[in-house]
Structure formats: structure tokens, C-alpha cells
VEXZA-978592 format. One line per 2 residues: number of its first residue (from 1); their letters; for each residue x negated, y negated, z of C-alpha. Coordinates in steps of 0.02 Angstrom, whole numbers, plus 50000, padded with zeros to 5 digits. Example, Ala and Ser with C-alpha at 12.3 -4.5 7.8 and 13.67 -1.06 7.14 Angstrom:
2
1> as> 49385/50225/50390  49316/50053/50357
! end
This chain:
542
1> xx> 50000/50000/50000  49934/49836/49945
3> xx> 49921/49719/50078  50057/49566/50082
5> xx> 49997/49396/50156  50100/49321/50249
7> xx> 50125/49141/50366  50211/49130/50505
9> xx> 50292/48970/50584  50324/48940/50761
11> xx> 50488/48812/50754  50500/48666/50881
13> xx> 50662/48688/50960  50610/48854/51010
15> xx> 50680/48934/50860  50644/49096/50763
17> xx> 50488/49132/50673  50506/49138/50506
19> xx> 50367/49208/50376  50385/49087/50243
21> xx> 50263/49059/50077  50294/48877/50010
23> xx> 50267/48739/50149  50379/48613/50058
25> xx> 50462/48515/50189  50406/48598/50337
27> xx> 50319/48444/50414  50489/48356/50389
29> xx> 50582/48500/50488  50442/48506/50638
31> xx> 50455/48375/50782  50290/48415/50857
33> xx> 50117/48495/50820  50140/48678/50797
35> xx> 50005/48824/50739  50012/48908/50604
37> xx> 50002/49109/50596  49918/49196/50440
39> xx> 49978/49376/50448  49922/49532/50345
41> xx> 50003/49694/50335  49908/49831/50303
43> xx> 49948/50005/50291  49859/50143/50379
45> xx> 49888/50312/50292  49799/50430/50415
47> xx> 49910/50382/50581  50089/50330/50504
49> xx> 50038/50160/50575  50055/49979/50515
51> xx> 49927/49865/50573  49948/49680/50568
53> xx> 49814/49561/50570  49869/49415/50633
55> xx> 49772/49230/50612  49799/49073/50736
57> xx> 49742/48906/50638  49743/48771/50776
59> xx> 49692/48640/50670  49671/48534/50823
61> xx> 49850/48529/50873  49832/48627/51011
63> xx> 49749/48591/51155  49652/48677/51252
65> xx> 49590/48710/51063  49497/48892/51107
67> xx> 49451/48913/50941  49484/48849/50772
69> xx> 49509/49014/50709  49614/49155/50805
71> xx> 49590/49359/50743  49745/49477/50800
73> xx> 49729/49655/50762  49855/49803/50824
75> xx> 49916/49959/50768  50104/50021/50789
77> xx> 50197/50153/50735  50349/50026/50692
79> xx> 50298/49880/50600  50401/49760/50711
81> xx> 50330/49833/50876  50156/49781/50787
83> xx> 50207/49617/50744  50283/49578/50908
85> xx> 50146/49648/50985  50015/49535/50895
87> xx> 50134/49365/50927  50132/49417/51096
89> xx> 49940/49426/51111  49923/49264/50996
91> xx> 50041/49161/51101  49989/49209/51252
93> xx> 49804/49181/51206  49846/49008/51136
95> xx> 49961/48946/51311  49818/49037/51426
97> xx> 49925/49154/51496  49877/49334/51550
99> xx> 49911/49455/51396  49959/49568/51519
101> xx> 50105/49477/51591  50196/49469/51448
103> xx> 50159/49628/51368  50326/49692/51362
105> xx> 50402/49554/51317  50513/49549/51144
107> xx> 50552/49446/51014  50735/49388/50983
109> xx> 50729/49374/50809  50622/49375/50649
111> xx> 50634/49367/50483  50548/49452/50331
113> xx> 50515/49460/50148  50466/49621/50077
115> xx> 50360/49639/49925  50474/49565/49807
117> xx> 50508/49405/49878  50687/49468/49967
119> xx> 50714/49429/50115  50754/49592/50250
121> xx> 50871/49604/50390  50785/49663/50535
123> xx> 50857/49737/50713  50871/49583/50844
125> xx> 50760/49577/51000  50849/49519/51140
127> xx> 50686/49474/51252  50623/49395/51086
129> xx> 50724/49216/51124  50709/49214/51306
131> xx> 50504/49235/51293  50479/49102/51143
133> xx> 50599/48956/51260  50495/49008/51398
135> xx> 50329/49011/51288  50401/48830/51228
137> xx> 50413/48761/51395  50241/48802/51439
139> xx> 50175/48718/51294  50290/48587/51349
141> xx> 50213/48569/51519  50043/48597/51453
143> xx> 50069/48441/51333  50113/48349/51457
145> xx> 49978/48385/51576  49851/48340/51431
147> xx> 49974/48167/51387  49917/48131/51580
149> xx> 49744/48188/51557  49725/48069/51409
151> xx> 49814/47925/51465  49697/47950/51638
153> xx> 49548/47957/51506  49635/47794/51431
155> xx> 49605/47714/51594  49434/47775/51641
157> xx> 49385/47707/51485  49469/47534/51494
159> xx> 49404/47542/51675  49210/47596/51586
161> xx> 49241/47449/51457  49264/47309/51573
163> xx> 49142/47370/51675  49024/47361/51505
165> xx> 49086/47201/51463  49053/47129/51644
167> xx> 48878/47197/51655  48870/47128/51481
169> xx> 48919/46940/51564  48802/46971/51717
171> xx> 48651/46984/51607  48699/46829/51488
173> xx> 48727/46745/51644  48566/46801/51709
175> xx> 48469/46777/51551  48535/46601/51575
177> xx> 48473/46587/51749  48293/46633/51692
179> xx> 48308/46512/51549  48354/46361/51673
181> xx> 48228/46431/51813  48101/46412/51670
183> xx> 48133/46212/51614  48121/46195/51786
185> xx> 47966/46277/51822  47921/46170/51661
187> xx> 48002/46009/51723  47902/46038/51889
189> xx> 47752/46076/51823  47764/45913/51712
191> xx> 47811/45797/51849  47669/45872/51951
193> xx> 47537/45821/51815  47608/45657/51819
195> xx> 47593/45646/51987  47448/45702/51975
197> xx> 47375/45574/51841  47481/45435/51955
199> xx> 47383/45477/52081  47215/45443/51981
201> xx> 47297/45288/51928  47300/45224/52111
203> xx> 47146/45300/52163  47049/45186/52029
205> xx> 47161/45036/52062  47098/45046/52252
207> xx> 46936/45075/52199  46947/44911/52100
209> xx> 47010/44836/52203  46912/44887/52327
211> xx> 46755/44816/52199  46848/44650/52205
213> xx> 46849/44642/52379  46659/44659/52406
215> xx> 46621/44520/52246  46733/44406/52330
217> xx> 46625/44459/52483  46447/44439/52399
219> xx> 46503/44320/52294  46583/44318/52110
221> xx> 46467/44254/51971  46450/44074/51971
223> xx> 46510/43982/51816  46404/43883/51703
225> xx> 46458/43715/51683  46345/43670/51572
227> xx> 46374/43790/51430  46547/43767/51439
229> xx> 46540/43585/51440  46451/43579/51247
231> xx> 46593/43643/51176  46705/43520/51122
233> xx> 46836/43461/51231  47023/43451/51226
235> xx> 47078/43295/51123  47234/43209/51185
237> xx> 47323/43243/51011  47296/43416/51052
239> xx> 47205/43448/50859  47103/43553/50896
241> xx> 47205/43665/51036  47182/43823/50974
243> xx> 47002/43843/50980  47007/43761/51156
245> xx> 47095/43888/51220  46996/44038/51160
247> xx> 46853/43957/51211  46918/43940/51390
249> xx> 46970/44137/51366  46802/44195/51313
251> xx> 46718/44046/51459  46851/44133/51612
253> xx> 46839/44321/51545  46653/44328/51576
255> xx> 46649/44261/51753  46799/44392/51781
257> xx> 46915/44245/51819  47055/44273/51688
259> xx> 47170/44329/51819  47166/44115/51870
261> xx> 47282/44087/51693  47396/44211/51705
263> xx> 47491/44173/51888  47470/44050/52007
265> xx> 47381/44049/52173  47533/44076/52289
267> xx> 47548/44042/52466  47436/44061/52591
269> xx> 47463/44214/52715  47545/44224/52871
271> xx> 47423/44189/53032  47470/44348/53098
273> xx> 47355/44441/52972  47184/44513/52963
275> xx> 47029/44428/52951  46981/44526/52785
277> xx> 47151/44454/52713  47111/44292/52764
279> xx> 46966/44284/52694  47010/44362/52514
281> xx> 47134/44233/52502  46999/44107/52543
283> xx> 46879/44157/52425  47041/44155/52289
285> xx> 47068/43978/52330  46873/43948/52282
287> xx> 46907/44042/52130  47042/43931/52079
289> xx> 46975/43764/52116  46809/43808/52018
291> xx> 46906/43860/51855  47025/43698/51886
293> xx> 46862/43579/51893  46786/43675/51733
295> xx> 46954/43653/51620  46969/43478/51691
297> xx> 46796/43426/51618  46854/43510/51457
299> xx> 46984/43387/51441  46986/43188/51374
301> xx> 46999/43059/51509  47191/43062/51470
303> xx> 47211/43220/51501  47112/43238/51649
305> xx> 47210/43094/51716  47375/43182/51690
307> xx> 47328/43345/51757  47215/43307/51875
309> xx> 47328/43382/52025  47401/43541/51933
311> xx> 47372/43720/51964  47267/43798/51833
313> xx> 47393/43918/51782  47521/43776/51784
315> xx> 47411/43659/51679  47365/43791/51537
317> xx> 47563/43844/51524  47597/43648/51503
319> xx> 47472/43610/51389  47543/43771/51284
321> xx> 47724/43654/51261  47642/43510/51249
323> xx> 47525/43572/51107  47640/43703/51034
325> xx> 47685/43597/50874  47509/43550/50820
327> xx> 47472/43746/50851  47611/43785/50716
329> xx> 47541/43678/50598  47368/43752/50622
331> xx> 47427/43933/50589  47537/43862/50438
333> xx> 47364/43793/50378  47281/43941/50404
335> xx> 47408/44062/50326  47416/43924/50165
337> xx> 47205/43926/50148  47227/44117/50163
339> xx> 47343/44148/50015  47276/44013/49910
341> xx> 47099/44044/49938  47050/44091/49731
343> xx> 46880/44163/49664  46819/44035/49528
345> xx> 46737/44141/49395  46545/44187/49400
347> xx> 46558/44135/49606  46482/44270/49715
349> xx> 46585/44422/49802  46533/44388/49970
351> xx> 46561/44222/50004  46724/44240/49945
353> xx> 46755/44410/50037  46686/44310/50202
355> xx> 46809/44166/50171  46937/44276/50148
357> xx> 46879/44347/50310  46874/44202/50405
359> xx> 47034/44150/50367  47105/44335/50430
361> xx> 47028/44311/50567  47084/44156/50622
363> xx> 47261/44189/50600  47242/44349/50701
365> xx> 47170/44237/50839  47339/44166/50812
367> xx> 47427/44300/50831  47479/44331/50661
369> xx> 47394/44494/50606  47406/44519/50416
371> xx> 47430/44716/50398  47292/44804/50291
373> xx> 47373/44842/50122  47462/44637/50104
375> xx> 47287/44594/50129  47219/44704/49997
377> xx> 47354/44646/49891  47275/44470/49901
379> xx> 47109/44515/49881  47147/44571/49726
381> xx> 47262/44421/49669  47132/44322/49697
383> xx> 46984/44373/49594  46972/44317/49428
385> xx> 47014/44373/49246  46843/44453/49225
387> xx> 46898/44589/49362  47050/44631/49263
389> xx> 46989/44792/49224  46937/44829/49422
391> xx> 47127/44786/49464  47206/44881/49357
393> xx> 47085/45050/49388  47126/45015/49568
395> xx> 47315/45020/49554  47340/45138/49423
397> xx> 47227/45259/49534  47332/45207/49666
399> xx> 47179/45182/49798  47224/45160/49978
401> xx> 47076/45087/50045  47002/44973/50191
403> xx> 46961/44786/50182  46776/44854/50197
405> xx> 46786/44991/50098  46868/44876/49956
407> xx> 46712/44726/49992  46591/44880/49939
409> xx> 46688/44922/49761  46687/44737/49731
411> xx> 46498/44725/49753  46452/44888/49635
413> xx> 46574/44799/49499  46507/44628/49524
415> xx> 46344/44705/49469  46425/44804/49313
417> xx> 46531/44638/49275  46359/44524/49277
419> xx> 46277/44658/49149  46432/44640/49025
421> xx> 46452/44473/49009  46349/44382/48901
423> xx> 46317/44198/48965  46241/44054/48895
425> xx> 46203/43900/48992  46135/43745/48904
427> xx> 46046/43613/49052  46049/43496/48920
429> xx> 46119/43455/48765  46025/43425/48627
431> xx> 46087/43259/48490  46087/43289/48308
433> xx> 46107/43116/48241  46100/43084/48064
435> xx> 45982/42952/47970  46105/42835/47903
437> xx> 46059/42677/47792  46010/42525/47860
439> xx> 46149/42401/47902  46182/42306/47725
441> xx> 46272/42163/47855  46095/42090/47936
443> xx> 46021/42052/47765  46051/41953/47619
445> xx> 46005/41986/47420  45838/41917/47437
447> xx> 45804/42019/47576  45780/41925/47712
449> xx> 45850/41958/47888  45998/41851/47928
451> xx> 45991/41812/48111  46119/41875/48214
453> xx> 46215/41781/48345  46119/41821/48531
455> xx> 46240/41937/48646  46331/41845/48805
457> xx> 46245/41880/48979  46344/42045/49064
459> xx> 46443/41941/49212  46331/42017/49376
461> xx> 46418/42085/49541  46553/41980/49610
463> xx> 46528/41955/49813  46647/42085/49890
465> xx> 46569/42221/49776  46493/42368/49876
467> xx> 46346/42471/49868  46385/42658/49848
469> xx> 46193/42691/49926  46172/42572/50070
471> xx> 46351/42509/50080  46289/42332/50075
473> xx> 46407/42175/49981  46346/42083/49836
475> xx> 46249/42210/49713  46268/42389/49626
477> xx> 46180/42540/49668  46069/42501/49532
479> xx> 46007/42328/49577  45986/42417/49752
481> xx> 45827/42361/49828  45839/42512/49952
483> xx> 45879/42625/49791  45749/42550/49676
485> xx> 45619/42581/49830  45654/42751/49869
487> xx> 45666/42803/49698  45495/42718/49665
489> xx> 45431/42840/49829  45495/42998/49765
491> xx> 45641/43003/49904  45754/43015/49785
493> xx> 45774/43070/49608  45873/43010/49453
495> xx> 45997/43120/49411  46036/43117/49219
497> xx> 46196/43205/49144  46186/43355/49065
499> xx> 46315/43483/48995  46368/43644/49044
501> xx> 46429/43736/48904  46470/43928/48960
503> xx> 46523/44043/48815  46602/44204/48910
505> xx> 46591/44343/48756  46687/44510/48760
507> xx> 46625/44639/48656  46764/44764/48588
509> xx> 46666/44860/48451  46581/45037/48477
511> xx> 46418/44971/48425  46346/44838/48539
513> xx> 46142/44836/48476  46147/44677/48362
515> xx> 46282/44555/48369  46278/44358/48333
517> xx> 46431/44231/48386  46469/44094/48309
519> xx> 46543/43966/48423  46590/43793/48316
521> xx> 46441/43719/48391  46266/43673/48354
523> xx> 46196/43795/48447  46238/43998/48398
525> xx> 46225/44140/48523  46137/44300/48458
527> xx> 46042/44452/48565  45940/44504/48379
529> xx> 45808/44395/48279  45843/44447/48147
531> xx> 46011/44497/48137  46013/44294/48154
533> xx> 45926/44280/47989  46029/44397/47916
535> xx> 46188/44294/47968  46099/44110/47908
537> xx> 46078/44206/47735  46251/44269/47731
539> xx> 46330/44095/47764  46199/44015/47638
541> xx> 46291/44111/47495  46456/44094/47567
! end
């Protein structure tokens, strides 16, 4: 007999079993996960016995899941006895139940198909129904024993979850600490370097001061008088104000008195102090009174007069708004010398650099400081048209450089400049006058000389005419007797007039050997003998 395969279906009201082929709405019919039973009928021709072969596939729908694969094999002498008995051992298996227990149990009732697909009508069980409610209502109990178990694993979890996620806070939060702890180990660590350099700070301020203390013990350097006295004093237009004042500077700052200008002397201290205090304050008072006599004597007798009673710190903050005006005008006159200051051509580099110079430097002593590159920028607007070429190499090379670094390019190109240019200069001109014929209007036919009428006398000096050599009335410089004498003696010399005539030549050809330039004049400029000749031959056949 050929074996029939075969599935059975456990129904979940507690129904019968039915062996079915086609699974077409079965999930539709179940209300709850079920297993599924593969069963195979074999016969056994030696014993007169069936034996069934019966296959549990959990499929995870039933829990505890013992296997995922169940293998039931019996032999009975009645096929249903078999079959009951292999259901029996499968359910019981699958609900944990001793196989034992329900051994004798029966099945209500079953249905079958036999080989051709018709289905059989079998004898009815009557234990059948009564074992597959009560196998039912275990599973029931079991399923909800595991619902429990899982919802209690549900729980544990949540409970494992927040305890994740409030470890997870703890260490942000601690992380955090450590990050604050460490800006303000760092904070700390900062303020205790300044504290640190503060207290350096006061340590050399005491030891200054402490320095102070024993000059004004010993004895501060005295001042001299005398070579502050032959500088020139203060007029009483205040004209010359500004180099006063840095004079007094430089005169104060190095007898280490410049402290005297910038705040008073104050009040004199309380009787109830020490000696030492007493005495610093005493030798202050010295202090002041010298500077006060020394920038008195510095001043006209105007001055002196009006400030003759004034603090020194009082009388050098009123002479500031007294003088303030005349010191605007002197910074407006340096600033316009400064950016109208022009090279005249062929002049030399360095004395125009150190004008240039100068005038920097006395507006900085103004207080106006000209930054580096505006002062570059006039530099270079002031040279003249033969460093065209210099100017435009600089910018288009875009050159950033110092004042000093900029004085040295200017010297190599003064050089290279000088070797280009080609100058002539004449000390004298020289007259080409042409022999004309005799005047036809001082004779007659027979050639004698007609006499011609004698010129008037010149009219001499009138009385309030003045010498421009001795500054005397009455004569000219060159009826001088003075003049005429000390030219006679070699003290001074005649000067004559000559002409400067300065032919600047650029040369533009490739070939720079032999060249000859005719300028209009009666003089020719030309670096070649004979490429002269050559030219006096070539305008001869012109």
C-alpha cells in the first residue's frame, strides 16, 4: 500500500480534526495560532498493523516551542486506535503533559479521505471531544500564563530602558561636569598667572619706588641751567611753541623730572605722618620749584611776568591753550611742505629723501604720524619725469616696501638714471655775429665821415637811491666805493652771465654706439667724431 500524506488541523473552538489537503481559507476559519499535523499512513504487511507517522510543525506558534519539528510513530492493529494514539502522544507532548495520563483517552470525532479523495465515515469516540476541550483549555491557560510572562518581560524591559536611558543622562550630565570642572581648572589656572604677573608688577613698582626714595634721599641729578638756557626761549607770540616744548621734554626727561608736567604738586601731608613721608614730600617740593625756575628762564620777560606764580604743571597746560592756534598752523605748515616738497630734475636723492624726512618727522613730533605706504605714495609723486620708468616698475610689481628700503632703490637708479641721460651744459655761450657792411649813414659820396651828433650824459643816481652792497643812499652798486675796493682786493669777484642750456636726450633705438642730435642751435650734440662728419656731409648735399 502506497503511503497517503496527509494534514491534520487542530480547530480553535475545540472542534474536530479534520485531515484536509488544500489550505484555502483556513487562516480565515482559525481564531488563534494552531499547529499543524503532517500524517503518513503506512502499511505494515508482516503484523496486520497500520502505522502512522505523525509530524508537529510549531512554526513558532506554540510556546513552550520544544521543537520546530515533532516525529510520531505507532503501530495499531486498527488504523483509528493508531491515529488516536499518535494525537494523543503529539498533544500531550506539545501542552507538557504526562503521555501517560492521557493514554486512554479518545477522540470524539475524525474525519478521513481515503485514497481517492472521498471522504469516509468513521465510528465516533466519545472521550475524543471531552479530551480535545480539555486539551483546549490547557492551551488556553498556558497562553495566558505566557501573555503574563511577556507582558512581565514588557515591563522589565521598559523598567531596563529607562534605567539605560537614565544612566545614559547621568553620564552626559557627568561628562558635562568634567567639561565645566575643566574651564575652571583653566579659568583658575589663568587668573593665578595673572596674579602671578600682578604680583611682579608691584614688586618692581616698590622696587622703584623704593629707587626713588633713596635719589630723593642722595639727591636727584642737578639740572643744568646753562645748557638749557641756549636754547631759544619761549616768544610771547608763542611762534615757535612747538619746539619749546620738546625741548623742555627732552631738558625734564633726563634729570628724571617729567613726572613735574604731568600733575601737580598736591598738598602737603598731614603732621601726623612719618618722618620718611615728610621728607619725600620735601624733597618733591625742591623738585618742583627747580623745574618752575628753569621753564621760567625759558620764557620772554612777558611771560615770565605772567606766570611767575603758577605751578609748573599748571603753567605748561596754560601755555598749551594759549599757544594751541599758532601750534595748528605749524602742523598745517608742516603737513603743506610735506606734500608739496617736489624733486627738481638732476637734484640729488638724498637731500631730497632727508627733506622728505625731516618733514615726517616733524609732523610726528606733532602727533600726526603719516602711515608707511601714504608716505611711499608721496615719495614717489614727487620725483621727477626721469624716474618714470622706476614708478611704474614699482607699482606694476606691486612692491611693499619701507621708507628705507625704498631710499636704497632710489640711490641704485639714480646711478642707472645719471648713465642714460646724456647732458650737455654750456658755462658760456659763445656769439656768432656776422660781418655786416659799414654803416652807408656816417659817410657821404666823397667819403668823408660825417660827424655824428655827441650822445646826452646818462642822468646819475637820484638821492634816495640805495646801494644793493653797502645799503648806502646816493650811488649804485657799481659806483660803490666799498664795491670797487673789494673787487680791486680780490674779496669779491665779478660775476658775468652765462647760459645754461641742458639738452635731456632719450635714446629709443636698439643701436646706441654712434648717434648725433641736432638741436636748432649753434652748437650740435654728438658721442662719435666722425659720425659728426658724416652728418656735416649729409646736410652739405641736402
Amino acid at each position: 500500500m502506497e503511503p497517503t500524506n496527509v494534514k491534520f488541523y487542530q480547530l480553535g473552538n475545540g472542534g474536530d480534526l479534520i485531515f484536509e489537503r488544500d489550505l484555502d481559507g483556513l487562516s480565515e476559519y482559525l481564531g488563534r495560532p494552531h499547529p499543524e499535523f503532517h500524517g503518513v499512513e503506512v502499511n505494515d504487511q508482516h503484523g496486520g498493523e497500520l502505522q502512522w507517522v505523525i509530524t508537529a510543525d510549531l512554526r513558532g506558534k506554540m510556546e513552550p516551542p520544544t521543537s520546530e519539528r515533532i516525529l510520531f510513530s505507532f503501530r495499531e492493529s486498527s488504523w483509528m486506535d493508531g491515529l488516536a494514539h499518535a494525537l494523543q502522544e503529539a498533544f500531550a507532548r506539545l501542552c507538557g503533559q504526562n503521555v501517560v495520563a492521557v493514554l486512554a483517552s479518545r477522540f470524539a470525532h475524525h474525519a478521513r479521505r481515503d485514497s481517492f479523495g472521498a471522504p469516509m465515515e468513521v465510528q465516533m469516540h466519545p472521550q475524543l471531544r471531552h479530551h480535545v476541550d480539555h486539551l483546549d483549555y490547557m492551551l488556553f491557560q498556558t497562553q495566558k500564563e505566557l501573555d503574563n510572562s511577556r507582558g512581565y518581560a514588557n515591563q522589565t524591559h521598559m523598567a531596563l530602558a529607562q534605567h539605560a536611558d537614565a544612566i545614559k543622562m547621568l553620564n552626559q550630565d557627568r561628562k558635562s561636569l568634567r567639561l565645566q570642572r575643566a574651564k575652571k581648572d583653566a579659568t583658575i589656572v589663568r587668573l593665578r598667572a595673572k596674579i602671578a604677573a600682578l604680583e611682579i608688577t608691584v614688586k618692581a613698582q616698590e622696587d622703584q619706588l623704593r629707587e626713588m626714595e633713596d635719589d630723593d634721599d642722595h639727591g636727584a641729578p642737578s639740572i643744568n641751567f646753562n645748557q638749557f638756557l641756549e636754547k631759544e626761549k619761549l616768544k610771547g607770540n608763542g611762534s615757535n611753541f612747538t619746539d619749546w616744548f620738546r625741548h623742555v621734554r627732552i631738558f625734564l626727561t633726563g634729570g628724571s623730572l617729567q613726572y613735574v608736567l604731568d600733575a601737580p604738586l598736591g598738598p602737603p601731608p598731614p603732621p601726623a605722618v612719618s618722618e620718611d613721608i615728610k621728607n619725600v614730600y620735601e624733597t618733591r617740593v625742591t623738585r618742583y620749584s627747580e623745574v618752575q625756575c628753569a621753564i621760567l628762564c625759558s620764557l620772554e620777560a612777558e611771560l615770565q611776568k605772567h606766570f611767575e606764580h603758577h605751578d609748573p604743571c599748571d603753567m605748561m597746560r596754560e601755555l598749551k591753550l594759549i599757544f594751541e592756534t599758532h601750534a595748528a598752523v605749524e602742523s598745517y605748515e608742516a603737513s603743506k611742505q610735506f606734500f608739496s616738497c617736489m624733486m627738481e630734475e638732476g637734484s640729488s636723492v638724498s637731500e631730497h629723501m632727508f627733506a622728505m624726512s625731516g618733514h615726517a618727522k616733524k609732523l610726528s613730533d606733532m602727533g600726526m604720524m603719516i602711515p608707511n605706504q601714504l608716505g611711499i605714495h608721496r615719495v614717489l609723486q614727487s620725483l621727477p619725469p626721469s624716474y618714470k620708468n622706476f614708478m611704474m616698475n614699482y607699482n606694476m610689481q606691486n612692491m611693499n616696501k619701507d621708507l628705507p628700503e625704498l631710499f636704497s632703490m632710489l640711490k641704485s637708479a639714480e646711478v642707472e638714471i645719471k648713465k642714460e641721460n646724456q647732458v650737455l651744459m654750456v658755462n658760456k655761450t659763445t656769439s656768432f655775429k656776422k660781418q655786416g657792411k659799414p654803416n652807408k649813414g656816417n659817410f657821404k659820396k666823397g667819403g668823408k665821415k660825417v660827424a655824428t651828433h655827441p650822445e646826452k650824459p646818462k642822468a646819475g643816481p637820484k638821492p634816495e637811491t640805495v646801494c644793493y652792497y653797502c645799503q648806502g643812499k646816493g650811488h649804485w652798486k657799481r659806483n660803490c666805493s666799498k664795491y670797487l675796493a673789494d673787487l680791486k682786493s680780490g674779496h669779491v669777484k665779478k660775476k658775468g652771465i652765462s647760459d645754461i642750456h641742458v639738452i635731456d636726450v632719450y635714446l629709443t633705438g636698439s643701436r646706441s654706439s654712434a648717434w648725433v642730435f641736432d638741436t636748432g642751435s649753434v652748437a650740435h650734440i654728438c658721442n662719435s667724431k666722425q659720425n659728426c662728419g658724416i652728418n656735416e656731409a649729409w646736410r652739405g648735399t641736402r
